[in-house]
Backbone of each chain as ProteinMPNN parsed JSONL, in Angstrom:
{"seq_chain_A": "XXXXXXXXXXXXXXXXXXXXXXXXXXXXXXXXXXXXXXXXXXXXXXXXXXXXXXXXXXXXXXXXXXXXXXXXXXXXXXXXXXXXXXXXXXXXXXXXXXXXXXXXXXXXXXXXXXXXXXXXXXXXXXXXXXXXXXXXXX", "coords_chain_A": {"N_chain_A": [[-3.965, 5.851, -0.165], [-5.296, 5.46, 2.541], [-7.939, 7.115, 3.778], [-7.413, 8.521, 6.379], [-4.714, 9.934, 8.491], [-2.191, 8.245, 9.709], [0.213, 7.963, 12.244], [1.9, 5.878, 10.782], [1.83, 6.915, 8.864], [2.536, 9.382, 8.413], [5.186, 9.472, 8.953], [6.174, 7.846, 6.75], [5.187, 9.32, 4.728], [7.134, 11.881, 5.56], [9.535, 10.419, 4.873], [9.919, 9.457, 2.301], [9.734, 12.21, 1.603], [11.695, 13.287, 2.28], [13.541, 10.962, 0.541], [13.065, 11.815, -2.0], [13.929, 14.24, -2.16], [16.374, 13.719, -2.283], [16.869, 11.614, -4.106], [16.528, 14.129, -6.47], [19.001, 15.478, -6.295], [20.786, 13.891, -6.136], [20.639, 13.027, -9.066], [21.042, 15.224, -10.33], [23.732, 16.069, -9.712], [25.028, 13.914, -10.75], [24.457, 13.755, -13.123], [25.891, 15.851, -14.386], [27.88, 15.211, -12.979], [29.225, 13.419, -14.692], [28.772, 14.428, -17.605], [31.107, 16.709, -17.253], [33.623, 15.426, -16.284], [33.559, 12.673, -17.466], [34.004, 10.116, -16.287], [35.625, 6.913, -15.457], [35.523, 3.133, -15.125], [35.496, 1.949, -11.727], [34.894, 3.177, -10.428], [32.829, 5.267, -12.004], [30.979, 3.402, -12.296], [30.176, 3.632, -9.674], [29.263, 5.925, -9.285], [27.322, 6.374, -11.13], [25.083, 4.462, -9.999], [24.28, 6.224, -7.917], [21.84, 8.186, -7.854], [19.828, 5.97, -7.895], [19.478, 4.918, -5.426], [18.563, 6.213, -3.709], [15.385, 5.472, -4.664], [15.533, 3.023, -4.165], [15.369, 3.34, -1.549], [12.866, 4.689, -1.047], [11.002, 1.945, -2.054], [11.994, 0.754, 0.484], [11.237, 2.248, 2.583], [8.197, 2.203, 1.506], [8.177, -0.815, 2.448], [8.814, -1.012, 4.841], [6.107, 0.938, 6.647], [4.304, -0.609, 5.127], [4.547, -3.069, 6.872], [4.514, -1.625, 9.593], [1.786, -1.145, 9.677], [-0.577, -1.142, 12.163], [-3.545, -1.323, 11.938], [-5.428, -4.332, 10.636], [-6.585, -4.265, 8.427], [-6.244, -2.251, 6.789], [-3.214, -2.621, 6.089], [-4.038, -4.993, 4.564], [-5.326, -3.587, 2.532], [-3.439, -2.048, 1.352], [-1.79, -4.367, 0.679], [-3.115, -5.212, -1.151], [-3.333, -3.273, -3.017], [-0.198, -2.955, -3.39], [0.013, -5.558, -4.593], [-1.189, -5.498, -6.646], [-0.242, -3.268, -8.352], [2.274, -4.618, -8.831], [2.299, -6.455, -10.408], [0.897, -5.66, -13.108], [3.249, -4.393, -13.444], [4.921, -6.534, -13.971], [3.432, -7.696, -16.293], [3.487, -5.947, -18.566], [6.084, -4.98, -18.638], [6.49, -7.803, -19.318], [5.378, -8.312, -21.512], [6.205, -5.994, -23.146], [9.149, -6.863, -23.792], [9.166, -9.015, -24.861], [7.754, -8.136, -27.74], [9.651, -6.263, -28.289], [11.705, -7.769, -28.583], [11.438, -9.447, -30.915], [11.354, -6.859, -32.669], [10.0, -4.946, -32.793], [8.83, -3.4, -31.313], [11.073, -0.138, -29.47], [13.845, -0.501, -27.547], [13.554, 0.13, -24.152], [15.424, 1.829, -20.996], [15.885, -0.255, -18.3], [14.47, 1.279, -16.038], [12.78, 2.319, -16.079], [10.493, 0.484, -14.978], [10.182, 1.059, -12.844], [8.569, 3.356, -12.616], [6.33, 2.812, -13.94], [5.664, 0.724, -12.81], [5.272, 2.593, -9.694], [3.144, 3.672, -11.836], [1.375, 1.574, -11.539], [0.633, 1.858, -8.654], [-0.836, 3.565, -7.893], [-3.325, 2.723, -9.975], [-4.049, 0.235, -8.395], [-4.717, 1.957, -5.849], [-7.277, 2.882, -7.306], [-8.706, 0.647, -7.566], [-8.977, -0.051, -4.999], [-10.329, 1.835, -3.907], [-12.775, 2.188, -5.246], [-13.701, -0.719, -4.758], [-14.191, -0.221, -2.112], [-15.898, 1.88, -2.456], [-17.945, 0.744, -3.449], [-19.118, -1.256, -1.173], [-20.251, 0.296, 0.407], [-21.351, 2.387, 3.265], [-21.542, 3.868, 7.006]], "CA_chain_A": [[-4.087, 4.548, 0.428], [-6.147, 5.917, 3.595], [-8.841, 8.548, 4.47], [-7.018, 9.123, 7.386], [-3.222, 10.089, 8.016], [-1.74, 7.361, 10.834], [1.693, 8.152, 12.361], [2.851, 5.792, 10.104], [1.694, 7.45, 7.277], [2.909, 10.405, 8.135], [6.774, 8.449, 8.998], [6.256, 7.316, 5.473], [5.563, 10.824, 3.631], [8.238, 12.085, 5.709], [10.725, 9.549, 4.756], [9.261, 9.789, 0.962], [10.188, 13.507, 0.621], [13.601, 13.218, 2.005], [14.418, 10.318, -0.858], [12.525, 12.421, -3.635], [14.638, 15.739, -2.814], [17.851, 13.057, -2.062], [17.215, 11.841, -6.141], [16.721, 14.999, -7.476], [20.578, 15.796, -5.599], [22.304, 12.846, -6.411], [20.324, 12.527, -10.392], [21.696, 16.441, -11.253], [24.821, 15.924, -9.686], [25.79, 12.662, -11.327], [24.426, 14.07, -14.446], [26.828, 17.389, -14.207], [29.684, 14.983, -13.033], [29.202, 12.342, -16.46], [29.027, 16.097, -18.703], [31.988, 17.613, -17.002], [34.809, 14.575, -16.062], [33.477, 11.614, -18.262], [34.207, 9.266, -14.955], [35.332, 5.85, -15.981], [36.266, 1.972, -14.466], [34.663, 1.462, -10.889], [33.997, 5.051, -9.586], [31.65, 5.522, -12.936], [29.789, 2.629, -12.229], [29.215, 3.882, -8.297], [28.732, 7.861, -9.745], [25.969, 5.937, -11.986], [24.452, 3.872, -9.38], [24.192, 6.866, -6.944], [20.222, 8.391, -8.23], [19.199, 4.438, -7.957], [19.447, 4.504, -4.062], [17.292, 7.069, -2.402], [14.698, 5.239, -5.118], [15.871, 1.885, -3.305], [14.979, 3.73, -0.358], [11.416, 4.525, -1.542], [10.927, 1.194, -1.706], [12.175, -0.091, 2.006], [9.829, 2.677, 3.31], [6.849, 1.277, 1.156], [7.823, -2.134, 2.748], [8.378, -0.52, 6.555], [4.961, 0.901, 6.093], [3.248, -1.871, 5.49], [4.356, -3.959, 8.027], [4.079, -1.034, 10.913], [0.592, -0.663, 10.19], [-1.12, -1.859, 12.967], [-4.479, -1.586, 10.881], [-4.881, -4.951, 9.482], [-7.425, -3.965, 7.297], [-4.879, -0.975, 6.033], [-2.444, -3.736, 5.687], [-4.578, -5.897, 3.863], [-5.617, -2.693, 1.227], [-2.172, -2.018, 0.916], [-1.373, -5.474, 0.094], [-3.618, -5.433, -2.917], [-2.659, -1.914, -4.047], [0.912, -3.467, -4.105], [-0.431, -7.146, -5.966], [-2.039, -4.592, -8.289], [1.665, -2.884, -9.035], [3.554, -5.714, -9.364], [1.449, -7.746, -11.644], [0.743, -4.46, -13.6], [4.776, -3.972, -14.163], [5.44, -7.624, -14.846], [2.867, -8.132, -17.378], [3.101, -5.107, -19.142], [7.186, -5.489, -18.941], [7.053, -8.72, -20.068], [4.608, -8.01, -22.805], [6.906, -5.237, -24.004], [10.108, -7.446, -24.05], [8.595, -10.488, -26.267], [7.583, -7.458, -28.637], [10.844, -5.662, -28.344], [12.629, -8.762, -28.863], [11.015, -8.847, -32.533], [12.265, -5.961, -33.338], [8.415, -4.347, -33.176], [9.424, -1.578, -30.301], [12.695, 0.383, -29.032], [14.105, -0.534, -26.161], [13.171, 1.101, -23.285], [15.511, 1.712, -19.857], [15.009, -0.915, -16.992], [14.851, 1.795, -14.532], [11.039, 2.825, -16.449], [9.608, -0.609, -14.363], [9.673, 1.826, -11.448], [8.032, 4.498, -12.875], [5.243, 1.531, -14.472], [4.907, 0.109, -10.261], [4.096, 3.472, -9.001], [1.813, 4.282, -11.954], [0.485, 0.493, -11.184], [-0.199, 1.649, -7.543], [-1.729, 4.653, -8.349], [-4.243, 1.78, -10.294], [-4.641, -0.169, -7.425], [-5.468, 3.102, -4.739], [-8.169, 3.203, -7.338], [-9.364, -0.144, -7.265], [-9.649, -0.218, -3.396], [-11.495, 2.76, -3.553], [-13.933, 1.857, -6.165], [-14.55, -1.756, -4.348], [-14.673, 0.375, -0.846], [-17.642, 2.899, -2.673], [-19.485, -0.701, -3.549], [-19.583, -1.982, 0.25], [-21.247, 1.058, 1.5], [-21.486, 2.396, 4.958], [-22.642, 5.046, 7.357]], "C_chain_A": [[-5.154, 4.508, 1.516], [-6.5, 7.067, 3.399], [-7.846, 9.035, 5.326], [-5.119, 9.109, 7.654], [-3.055, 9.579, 9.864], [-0.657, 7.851, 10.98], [2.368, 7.416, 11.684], [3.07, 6.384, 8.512], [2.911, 8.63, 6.913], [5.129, 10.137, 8.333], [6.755, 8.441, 7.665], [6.364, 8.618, 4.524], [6.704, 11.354, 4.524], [9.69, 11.787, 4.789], [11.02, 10.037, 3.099], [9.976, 11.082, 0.438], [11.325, 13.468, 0.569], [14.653, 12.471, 1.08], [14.297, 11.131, -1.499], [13.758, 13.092, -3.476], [16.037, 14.537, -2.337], [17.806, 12.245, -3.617], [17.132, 12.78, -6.733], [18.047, 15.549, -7.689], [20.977, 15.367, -6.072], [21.593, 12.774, -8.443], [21.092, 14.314, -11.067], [22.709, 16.703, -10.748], [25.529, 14.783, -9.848], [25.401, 13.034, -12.891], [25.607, 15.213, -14.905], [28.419, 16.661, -14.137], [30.309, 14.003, -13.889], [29.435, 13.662, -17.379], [30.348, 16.297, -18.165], [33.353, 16.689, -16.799], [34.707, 13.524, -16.704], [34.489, 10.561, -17.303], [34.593, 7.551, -16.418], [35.956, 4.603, -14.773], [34.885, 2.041, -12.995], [34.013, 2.881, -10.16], [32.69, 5.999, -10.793], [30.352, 4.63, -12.689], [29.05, 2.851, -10.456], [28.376, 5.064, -8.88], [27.059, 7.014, -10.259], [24.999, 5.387, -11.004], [23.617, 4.81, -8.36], [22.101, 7.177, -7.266], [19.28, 6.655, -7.966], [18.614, 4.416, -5.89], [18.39, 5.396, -3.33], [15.609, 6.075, -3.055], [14.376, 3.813, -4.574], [14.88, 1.824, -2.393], [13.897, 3.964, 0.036], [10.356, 3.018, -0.75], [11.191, 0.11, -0.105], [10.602, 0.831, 2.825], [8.573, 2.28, 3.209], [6.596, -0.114, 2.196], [7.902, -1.702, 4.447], [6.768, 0.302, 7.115], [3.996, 0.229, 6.158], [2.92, -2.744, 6.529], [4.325, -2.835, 9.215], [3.111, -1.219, 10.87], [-0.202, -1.513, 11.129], [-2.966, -1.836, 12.864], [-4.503, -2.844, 10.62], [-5.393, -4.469, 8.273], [-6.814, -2.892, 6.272], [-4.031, -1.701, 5.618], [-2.953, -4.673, 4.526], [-5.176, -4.909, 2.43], [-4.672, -2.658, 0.366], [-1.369, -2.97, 0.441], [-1.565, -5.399, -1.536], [-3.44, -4.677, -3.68], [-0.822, -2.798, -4.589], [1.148, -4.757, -5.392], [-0.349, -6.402, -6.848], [-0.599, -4.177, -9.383], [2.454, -3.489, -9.89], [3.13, -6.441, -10.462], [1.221, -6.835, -13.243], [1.682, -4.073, -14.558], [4.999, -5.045, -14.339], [4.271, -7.708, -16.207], [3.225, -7.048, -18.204], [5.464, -4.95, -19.433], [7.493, -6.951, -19.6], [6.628, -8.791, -21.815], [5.62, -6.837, -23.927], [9.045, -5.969, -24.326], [10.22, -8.22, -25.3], [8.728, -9.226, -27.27], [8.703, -7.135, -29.057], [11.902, -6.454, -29.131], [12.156, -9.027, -30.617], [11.255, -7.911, -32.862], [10.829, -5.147, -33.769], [8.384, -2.952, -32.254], [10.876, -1.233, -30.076], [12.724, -0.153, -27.361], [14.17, 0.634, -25.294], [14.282, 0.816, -21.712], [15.204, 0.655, -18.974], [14.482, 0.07, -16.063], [12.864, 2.426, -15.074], [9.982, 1.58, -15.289], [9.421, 0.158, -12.852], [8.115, 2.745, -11.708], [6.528, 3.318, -13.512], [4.654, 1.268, -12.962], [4.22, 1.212, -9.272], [3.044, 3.757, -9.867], [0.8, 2.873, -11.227], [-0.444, 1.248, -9.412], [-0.99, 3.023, -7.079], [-3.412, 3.711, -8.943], [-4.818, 1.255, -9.479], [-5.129, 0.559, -6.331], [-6.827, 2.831, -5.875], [-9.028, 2.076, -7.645], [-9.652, -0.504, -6.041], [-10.391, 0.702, -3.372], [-12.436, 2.837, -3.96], [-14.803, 0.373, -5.373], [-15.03, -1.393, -2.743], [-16.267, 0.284, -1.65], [-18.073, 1.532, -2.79], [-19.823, -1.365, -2.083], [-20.13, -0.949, 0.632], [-20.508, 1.63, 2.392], [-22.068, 3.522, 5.516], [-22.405, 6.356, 6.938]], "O_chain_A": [[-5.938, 3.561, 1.472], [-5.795, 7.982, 2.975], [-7.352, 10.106, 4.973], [-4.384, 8.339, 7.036], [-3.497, 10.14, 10.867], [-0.192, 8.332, 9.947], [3.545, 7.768, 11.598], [3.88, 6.35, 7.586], [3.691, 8.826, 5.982], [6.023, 10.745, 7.744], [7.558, 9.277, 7.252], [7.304, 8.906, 3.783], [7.681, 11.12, 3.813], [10.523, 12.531, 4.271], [11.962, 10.724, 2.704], [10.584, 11.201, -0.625], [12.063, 13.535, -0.414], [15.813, 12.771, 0.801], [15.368, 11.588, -1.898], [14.68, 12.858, -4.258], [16.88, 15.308, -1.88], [18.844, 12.331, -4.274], [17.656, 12.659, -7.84], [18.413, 16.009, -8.771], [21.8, 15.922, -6.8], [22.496, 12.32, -9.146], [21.576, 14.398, -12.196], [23.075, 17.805, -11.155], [26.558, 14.575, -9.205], [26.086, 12.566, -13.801], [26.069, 15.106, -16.041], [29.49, 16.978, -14.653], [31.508, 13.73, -13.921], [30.564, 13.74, -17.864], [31.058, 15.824, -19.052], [34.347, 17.288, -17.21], [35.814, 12.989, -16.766], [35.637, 10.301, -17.664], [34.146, 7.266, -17.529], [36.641, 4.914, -13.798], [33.676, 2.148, -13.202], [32.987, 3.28, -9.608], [31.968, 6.96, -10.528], [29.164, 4.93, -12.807], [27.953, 2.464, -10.053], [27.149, 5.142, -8.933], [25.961, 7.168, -9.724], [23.884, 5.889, -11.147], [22.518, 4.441, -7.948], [21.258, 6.372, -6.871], [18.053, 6.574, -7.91], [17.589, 3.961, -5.384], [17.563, 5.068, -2.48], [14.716, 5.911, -2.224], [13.216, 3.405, -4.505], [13.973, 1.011, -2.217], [13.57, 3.678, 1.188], [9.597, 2.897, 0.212], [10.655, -0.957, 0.193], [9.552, 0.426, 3.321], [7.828, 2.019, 4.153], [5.516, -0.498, 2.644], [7.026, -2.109, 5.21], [6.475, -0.001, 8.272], [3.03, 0.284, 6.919], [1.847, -3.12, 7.001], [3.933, -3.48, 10.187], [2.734, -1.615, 11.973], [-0.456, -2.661, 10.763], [-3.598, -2.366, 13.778], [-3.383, -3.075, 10.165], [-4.735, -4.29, 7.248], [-7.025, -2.879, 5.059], [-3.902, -1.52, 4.408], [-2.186, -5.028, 3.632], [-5.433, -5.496, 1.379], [-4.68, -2.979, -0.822], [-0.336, -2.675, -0.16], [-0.856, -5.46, -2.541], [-3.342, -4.921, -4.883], [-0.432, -3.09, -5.72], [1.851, -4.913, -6.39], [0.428, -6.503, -7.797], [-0.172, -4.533, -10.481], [3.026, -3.266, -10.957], [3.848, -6.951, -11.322], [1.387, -7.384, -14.332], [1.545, -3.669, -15.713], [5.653, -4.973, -15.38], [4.876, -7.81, -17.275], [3.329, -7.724, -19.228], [5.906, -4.833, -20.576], [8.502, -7.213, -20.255], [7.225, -9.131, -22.836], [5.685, -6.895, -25.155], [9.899, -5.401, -25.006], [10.944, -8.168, -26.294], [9.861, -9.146, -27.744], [9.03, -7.565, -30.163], [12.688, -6.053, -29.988], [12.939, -8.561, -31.445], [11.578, -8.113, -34.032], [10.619, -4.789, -34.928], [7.997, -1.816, -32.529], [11.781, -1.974, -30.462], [11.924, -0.157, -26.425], [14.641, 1.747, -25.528], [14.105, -0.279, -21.178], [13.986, 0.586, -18.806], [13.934, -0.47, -15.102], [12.007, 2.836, -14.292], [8.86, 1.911, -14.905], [8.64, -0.18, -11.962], [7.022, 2.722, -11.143], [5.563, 3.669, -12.833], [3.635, 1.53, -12.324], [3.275, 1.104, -8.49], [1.981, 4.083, -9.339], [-0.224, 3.055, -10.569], [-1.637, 1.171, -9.12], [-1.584, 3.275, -6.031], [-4.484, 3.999, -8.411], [-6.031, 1.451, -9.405], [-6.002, -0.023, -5.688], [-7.757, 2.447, -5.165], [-10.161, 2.383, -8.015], [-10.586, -1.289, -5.881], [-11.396, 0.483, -2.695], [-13.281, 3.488, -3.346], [-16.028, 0.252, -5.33], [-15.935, -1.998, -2.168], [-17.2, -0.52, -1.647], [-18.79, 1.247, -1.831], [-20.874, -1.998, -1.977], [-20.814, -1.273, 1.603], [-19.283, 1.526, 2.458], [-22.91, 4.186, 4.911], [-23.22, 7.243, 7.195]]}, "seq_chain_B": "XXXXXXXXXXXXXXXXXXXXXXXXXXXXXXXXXXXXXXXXXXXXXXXXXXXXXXXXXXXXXXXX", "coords_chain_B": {"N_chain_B": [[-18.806, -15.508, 5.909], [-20.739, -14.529, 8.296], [-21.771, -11.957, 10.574], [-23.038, -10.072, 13.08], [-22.606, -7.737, 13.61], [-23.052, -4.977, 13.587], [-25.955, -4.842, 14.482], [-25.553, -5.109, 17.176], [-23.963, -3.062, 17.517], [-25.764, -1.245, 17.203], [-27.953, -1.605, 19.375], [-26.388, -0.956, 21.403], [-26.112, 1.67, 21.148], [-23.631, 2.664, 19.403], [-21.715, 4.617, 16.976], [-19.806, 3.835, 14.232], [-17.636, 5.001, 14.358], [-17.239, 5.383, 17.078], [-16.86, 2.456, 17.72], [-14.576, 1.473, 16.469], [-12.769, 3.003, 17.799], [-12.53, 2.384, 20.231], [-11.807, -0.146, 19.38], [-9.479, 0.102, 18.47], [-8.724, 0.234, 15.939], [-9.316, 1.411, 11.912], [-12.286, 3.444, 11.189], [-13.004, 2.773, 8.537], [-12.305, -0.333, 8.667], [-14.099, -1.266, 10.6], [-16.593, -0.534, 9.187], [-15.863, -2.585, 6.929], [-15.719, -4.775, 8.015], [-18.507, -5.327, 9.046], [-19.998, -5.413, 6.806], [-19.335, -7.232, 5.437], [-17.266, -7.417, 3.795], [-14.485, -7.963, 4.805], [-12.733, -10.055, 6.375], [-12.196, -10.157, 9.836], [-9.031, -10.853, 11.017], [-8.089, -13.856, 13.489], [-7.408, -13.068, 16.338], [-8.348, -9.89, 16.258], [-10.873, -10.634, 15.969], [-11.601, -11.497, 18.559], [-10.738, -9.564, 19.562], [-12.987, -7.993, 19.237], [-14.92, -9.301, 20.128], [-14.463, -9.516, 23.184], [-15.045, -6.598, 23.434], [-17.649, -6.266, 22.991], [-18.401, -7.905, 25.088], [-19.055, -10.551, 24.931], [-19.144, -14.027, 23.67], [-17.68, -15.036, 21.306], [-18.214, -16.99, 19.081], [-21.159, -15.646, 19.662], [-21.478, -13.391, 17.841], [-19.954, -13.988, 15.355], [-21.074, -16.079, 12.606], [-21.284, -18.789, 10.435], [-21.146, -19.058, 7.671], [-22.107, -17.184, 3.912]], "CA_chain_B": [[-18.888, -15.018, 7.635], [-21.696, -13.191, 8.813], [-21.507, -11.211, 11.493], [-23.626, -9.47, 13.946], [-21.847, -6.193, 14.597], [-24.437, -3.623, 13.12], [-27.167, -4.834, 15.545], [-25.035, -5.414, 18.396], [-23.663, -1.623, 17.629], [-27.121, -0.352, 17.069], [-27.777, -1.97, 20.407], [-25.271, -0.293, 22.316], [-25.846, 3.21, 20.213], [-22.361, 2.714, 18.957], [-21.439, 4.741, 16.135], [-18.732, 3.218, 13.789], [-16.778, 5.527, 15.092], [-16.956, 4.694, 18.28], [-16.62, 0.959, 17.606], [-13.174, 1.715, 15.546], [-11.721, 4.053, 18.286], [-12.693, 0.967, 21.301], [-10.861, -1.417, 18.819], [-8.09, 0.925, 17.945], [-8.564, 0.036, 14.032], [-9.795, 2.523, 11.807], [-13.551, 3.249, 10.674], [-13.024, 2.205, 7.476], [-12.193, -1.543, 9.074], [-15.369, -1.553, 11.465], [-17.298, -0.746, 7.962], [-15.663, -3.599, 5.949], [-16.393, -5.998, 8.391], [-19.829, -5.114, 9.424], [-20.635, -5.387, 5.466], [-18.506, -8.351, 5.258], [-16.078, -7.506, 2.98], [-12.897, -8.426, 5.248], [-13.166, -11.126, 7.944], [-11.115, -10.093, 10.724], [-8.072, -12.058, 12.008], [-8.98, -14.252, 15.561], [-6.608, -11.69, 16.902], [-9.058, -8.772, 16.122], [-12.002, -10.813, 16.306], [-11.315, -11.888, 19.993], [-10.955, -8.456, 20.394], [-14.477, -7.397, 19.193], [-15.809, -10.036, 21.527], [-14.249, -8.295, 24.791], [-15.646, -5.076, 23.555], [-19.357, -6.405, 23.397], [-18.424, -8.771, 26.168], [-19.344, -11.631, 24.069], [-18.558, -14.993, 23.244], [-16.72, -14.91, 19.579], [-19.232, -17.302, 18.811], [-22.7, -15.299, 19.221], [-20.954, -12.066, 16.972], [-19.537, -14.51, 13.896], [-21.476, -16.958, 12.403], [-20.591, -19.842, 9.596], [-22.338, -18.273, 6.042], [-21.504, -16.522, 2.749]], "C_chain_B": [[-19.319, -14.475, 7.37], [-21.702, -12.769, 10.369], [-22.95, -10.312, 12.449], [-23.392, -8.211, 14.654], [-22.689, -5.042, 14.409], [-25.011, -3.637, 13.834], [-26.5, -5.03, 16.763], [-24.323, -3.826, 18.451], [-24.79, -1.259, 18.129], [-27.686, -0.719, 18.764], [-27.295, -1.231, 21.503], [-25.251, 1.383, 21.918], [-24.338, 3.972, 20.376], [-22.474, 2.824, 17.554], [-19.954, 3.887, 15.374], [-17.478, 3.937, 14.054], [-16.152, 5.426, 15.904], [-16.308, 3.388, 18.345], [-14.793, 0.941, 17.28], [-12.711, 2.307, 17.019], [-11.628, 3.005, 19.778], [-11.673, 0.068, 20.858], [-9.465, -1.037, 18.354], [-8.024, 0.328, 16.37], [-9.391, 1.75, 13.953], [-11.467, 2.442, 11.467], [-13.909, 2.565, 9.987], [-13.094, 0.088, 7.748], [-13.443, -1.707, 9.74], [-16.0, -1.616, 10.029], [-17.234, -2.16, 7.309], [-15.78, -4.804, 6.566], [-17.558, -6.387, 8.752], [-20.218, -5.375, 7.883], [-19.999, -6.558, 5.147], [-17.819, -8.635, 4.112], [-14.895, -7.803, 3.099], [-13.995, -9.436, 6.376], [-11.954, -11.23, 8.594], [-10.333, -11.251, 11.1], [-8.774, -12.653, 13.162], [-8.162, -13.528, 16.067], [-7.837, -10.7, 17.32], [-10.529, -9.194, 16.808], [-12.339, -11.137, 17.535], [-11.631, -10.259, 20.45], [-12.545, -7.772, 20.316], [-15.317, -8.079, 19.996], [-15.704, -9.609, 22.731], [-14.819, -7.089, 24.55], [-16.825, -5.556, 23.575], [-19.46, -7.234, 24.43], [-19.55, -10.148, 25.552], [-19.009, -13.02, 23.873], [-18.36, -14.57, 21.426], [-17.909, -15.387, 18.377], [-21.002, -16.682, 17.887], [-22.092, -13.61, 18.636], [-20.522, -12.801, 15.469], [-20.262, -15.704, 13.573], [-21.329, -17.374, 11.076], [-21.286, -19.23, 8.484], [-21.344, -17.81, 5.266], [-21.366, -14.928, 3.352]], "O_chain_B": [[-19.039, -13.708, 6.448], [-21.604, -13.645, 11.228], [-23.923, -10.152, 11.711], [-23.756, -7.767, 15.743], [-22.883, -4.229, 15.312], [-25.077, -2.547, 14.401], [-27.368, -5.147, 17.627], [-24.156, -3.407, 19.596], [-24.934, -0.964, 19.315], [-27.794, 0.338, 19.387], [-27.995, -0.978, 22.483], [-24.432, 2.172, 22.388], [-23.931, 4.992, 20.932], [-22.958, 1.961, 16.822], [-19.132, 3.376, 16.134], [-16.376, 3.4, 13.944], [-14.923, 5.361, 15.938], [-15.269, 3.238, 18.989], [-13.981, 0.344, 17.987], [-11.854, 1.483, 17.342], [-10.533, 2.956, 20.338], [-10.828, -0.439, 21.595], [-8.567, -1.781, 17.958], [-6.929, 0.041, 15.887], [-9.773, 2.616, 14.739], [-11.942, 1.306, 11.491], [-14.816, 1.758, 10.19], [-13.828, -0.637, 7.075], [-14.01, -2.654, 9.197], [-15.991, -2.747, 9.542], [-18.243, -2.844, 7.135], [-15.926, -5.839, 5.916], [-17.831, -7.584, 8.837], [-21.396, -5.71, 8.009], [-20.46, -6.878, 4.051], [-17.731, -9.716, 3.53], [-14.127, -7.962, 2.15], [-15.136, -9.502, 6.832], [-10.98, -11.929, 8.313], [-10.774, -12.354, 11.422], [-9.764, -12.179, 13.719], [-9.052, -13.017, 16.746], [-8.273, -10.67, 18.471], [-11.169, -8.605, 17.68], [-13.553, -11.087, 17.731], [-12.41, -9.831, 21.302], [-13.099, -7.166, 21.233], [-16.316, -7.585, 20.519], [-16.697, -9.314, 23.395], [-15.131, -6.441, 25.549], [-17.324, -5.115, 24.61], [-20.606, -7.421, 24.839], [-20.693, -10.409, 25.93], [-17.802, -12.909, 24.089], [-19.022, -13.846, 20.682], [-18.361, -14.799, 17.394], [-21.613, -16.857, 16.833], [-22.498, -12.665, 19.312], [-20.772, -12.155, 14.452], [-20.059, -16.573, 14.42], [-21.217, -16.429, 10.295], [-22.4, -18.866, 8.861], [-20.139, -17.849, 5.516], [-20.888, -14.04, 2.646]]}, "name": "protein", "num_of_chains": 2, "seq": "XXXXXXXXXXXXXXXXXXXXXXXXXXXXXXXXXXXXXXXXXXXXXXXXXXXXXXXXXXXXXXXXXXXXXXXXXXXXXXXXXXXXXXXXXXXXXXXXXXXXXXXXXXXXXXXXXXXXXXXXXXXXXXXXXXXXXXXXXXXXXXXXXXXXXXXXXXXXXXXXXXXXXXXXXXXXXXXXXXXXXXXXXXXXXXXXXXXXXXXXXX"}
């Protein structure tokens, strides 16, 4: 997103690792405890929900993040990296629904529209950095 | 918006460096407005006028 690593950046990868390694926890010990007790009624549907939340959590940091930066111009990159995302995973989700819905692909997971938003903002880091290199500078 | 910050740096033999670390933004922001790819908030831009001791005015002017 930046050349340079701001205290909030570094707040943000902080925050970042502690979800990742807090889904890899809760996604192979909700997988282990579906294999081993076959959970059912309302404590299956939390067990299930559990891997969803640190990924939640992802997301609040993305949006705490944005608004710390006291950059605007970092603010205003980061805007369009996110436009880029979102527009990225709706079109490309909606495009595969219509299809789907014909009976032309398999259904795919909702929980893939994540994994679609970060590749999207992976897309957009590299459209700010491509329309940076065209402005120049010293 | 065109701007006047390059020659009013060059002026002052203010690197963009410098300019950025006066305005507390980063480099990258002094760049994109000196090339006029962003056009600062009046927030910011107020503030680039106290750093050249300026009117707002003779630093931004009405253009493509």
């Amino acid at each position: 997103m930046v050349a340079r690593m701001t205290p909030e950046h570094r707040r943000y990868t902080r925050a970042v690792m502690l979800l990742m390694g807090g889904y890899v926890a809760t996604l192979v010990g909700v997988n282990l405890f579906f294999k081993n007790s076959a959970p059912t009624g309302l404590g299956a549907y939390a067990a299930a929900l559990l891997p969803a939340l640190p990924v939640i959590g992802v997301f609040v940091a993305i949006g705490r993040l944005l608004t710390s930066l006291r950059d605007e111009y970092q603010r205003y990159l980061m805007t369009r990296q996110i436009l880029i995302a979102t527009g990225f995973t709706l079109s490309v989700a909606t495009a595969w629904g219509f299809v789907e819905s014909f009976g032309l692909l398999p259904h795919v997971p909702a929980f893939y529209a994540t994994v679609l938003w970060f590749a999207g903002l992976g897309f957009g880091g590299c459209v700010n950095a491509l329309l940076e290199r065209r402005g120049g500078g010293e | 918006m065109k701007n006047r910050l390059k020659v009013l740096r060059a002026e002052r033999n203010w690197s963009q460096a410098d300019l950025a670390e006066k305005l507390e933004v980063s480099r990258q922001s002094v760049n994109a407005i000196e090339t006029g790819k962003y056009d600062p908030s009046l927030p910011l831009a107020f503030r680039i006028a106290d750093v050249f001791e300026l009117p707002i005015e003779d630093i931004f002017q009405r253009g493509d």
